[in-house]
C-alpha positions as CSV (number, residue, x, y, z in Angstrom):
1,X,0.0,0.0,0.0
2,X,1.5,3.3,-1.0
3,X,1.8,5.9,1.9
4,X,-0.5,8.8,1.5
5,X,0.8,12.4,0.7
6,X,-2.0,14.8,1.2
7,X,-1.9,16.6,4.3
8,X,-5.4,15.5,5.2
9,X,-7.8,12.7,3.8
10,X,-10.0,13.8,0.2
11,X,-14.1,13.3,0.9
12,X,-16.1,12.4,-2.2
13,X,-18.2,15.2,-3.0
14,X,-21.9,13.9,-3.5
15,X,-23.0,14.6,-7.4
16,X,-24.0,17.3,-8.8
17,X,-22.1,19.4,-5.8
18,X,-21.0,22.8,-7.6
19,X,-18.7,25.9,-6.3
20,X,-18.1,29.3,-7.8
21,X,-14.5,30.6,-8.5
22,X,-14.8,34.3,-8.8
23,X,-18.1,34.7,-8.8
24,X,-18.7,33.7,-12.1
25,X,-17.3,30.5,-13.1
26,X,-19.4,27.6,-11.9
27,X,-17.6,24.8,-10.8
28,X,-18.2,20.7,-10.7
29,X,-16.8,20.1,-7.1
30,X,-15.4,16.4,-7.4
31,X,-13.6,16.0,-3.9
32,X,-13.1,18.0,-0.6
33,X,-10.5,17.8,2.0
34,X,-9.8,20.4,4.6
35,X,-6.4,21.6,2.1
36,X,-8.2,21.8,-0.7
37,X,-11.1,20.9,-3.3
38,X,-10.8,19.3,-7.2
39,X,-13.1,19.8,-9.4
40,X,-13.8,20.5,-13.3
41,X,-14.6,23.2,-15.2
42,X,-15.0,24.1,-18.8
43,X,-12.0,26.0,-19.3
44,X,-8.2,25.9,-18.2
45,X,-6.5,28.2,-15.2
46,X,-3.1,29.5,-14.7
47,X,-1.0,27.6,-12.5
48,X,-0.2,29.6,-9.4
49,X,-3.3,32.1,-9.6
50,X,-5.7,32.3,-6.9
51,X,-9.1,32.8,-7.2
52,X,-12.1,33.3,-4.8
53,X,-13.8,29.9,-4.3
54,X,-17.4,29.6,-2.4
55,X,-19.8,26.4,-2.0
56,X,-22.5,25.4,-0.1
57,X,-22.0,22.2,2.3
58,X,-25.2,21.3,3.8
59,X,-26.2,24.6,5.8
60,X,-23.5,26.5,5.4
61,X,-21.6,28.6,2.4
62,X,-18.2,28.3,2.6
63,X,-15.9,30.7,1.1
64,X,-12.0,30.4,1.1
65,X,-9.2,31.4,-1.5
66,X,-7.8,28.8,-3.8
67,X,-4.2,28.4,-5.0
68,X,-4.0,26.5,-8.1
69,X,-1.1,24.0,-8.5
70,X,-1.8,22.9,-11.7
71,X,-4.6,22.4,-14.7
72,X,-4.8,19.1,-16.9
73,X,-7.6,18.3,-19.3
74,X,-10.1,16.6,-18.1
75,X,-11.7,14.9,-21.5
76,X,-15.5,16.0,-22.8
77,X,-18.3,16.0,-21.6
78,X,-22.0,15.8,-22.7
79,X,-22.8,19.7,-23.0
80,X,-26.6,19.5,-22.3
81,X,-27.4,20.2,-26.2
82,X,-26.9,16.9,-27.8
83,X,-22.7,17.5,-27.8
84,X,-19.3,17.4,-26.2
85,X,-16.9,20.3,-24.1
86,X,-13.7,19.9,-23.2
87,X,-13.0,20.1,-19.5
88,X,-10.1,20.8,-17.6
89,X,-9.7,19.3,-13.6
90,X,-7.1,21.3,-11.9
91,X,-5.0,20.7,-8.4
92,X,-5.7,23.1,-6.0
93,X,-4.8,23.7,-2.6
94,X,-6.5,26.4,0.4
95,X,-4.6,29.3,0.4
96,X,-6.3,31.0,3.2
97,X,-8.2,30.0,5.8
98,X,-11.5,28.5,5.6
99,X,-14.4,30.9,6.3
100,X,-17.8,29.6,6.5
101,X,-20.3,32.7,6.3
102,X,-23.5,31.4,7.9
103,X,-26.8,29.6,6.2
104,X,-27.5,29.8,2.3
105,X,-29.9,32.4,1.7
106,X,-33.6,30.8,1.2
């Protein structure tokens, strides 16, 4: 068995979970651990850029700042019209702390 790296263990993400980066980029959240989220998106970020990240988990939003370590393609994916996008799934890691900011609005 291969020792594990991550500085804390990944949680699978329950389907159809979604984040925002900057407010406008929707997100597919794939995995959570308390370092740091992966996840897909339609189009490719800059290696060490950070971006604003926010999620809901159960009753809370969550909103922290995400360093990104690196950005692979991710294959296609059915586009909802009858065709395929590309997707890119990047590594990402918390680059500040964790702030959840109370119950998603109703």
């Amino acid at each position: 068995m291969t020792e594990e790296r991550r500085r804390s263990a990944r949680m699978k993400a329950r389907q159809g979970s979604q984040g925002q980066l900057r407010s406008t980029l929707t997100i597919d959240i794939l995995d959570l651990s308390v370092d740091g989220v992966r996840f897909e998106l339609s189009s490719p970020l800059r290696p060490q850029a950070v971006y604003d990240f926010r999620t809901v988990i159960g009753a809370l939003t969550v909103a922290t700042q995400l360093r990104i370590t690196r950005c692979a393609a991710g294959g296609y994916r059915d586009d909802g019209r009858g065709g395929a996008s590309s997707s890119s799934r990047p590594a990402v890691n918390s680059s500040g702390p964790t702030r959840p900011i109370g119950k998603p609005s109703s």
